[in-house]
N, C-alpha and C positions, 0 to 999 in steps of 0.2 A: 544525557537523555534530552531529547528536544520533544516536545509538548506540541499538538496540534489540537484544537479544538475545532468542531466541526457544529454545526447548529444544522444538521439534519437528521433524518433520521440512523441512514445510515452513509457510507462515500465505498467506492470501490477500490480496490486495491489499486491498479491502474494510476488513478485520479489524486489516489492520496502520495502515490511516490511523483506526481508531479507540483502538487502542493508540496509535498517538503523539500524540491528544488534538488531531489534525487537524479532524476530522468529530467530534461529538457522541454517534451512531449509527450503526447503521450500513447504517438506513434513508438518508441524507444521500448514501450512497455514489455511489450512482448518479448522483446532479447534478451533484454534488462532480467527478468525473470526469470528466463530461462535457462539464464549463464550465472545466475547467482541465487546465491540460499536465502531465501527471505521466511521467515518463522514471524506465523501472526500467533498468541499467547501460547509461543513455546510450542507451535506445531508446525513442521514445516507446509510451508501453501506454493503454487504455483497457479494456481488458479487468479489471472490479471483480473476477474470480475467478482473477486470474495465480495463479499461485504462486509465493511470493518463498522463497529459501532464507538460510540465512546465509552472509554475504560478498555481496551480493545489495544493488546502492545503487539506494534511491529519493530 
C-alpha cells in the first residue's frame, strides 16, 4: 500500500492517479478509468472528478 498525503482539502480522482505516477497525465484519465476498476473505500467510482479526502483508500 503506497500512502499519499494531500494538505488540501480535498484532490480529484483524476489528479490523484496522476500524483501517484499511475497515469502519465492527466489527459489519460478518462480511458484509464474507464478501461479499469478503480474502487474508492471499497465502492466502485468512475467518476474522474470524485473527490477523495484523506483517510479516503483508493
Amino acid at each position: 500500500m503506497i500512502n499519499i498525503f494531500i494538505n488540501t482539502e480535498f484532490i480529484k480522482l483524476d489528479q490523484f492517479l496522476k500524483l501517484s505516477d499511475v497515469i502519465s497525465s492527466g489527459g489519460e484519465a478518462r480511458s484509464f478509468i474507464s478501461e479499469n476498476m478503480i474502487f474508492v473505500n471499497n465502492e466502485p467510482e468512475n467518476r474522474r472528478g470524485k473527490k477523495l479526502r484523506n483517510g479516503d483508500i483508493v
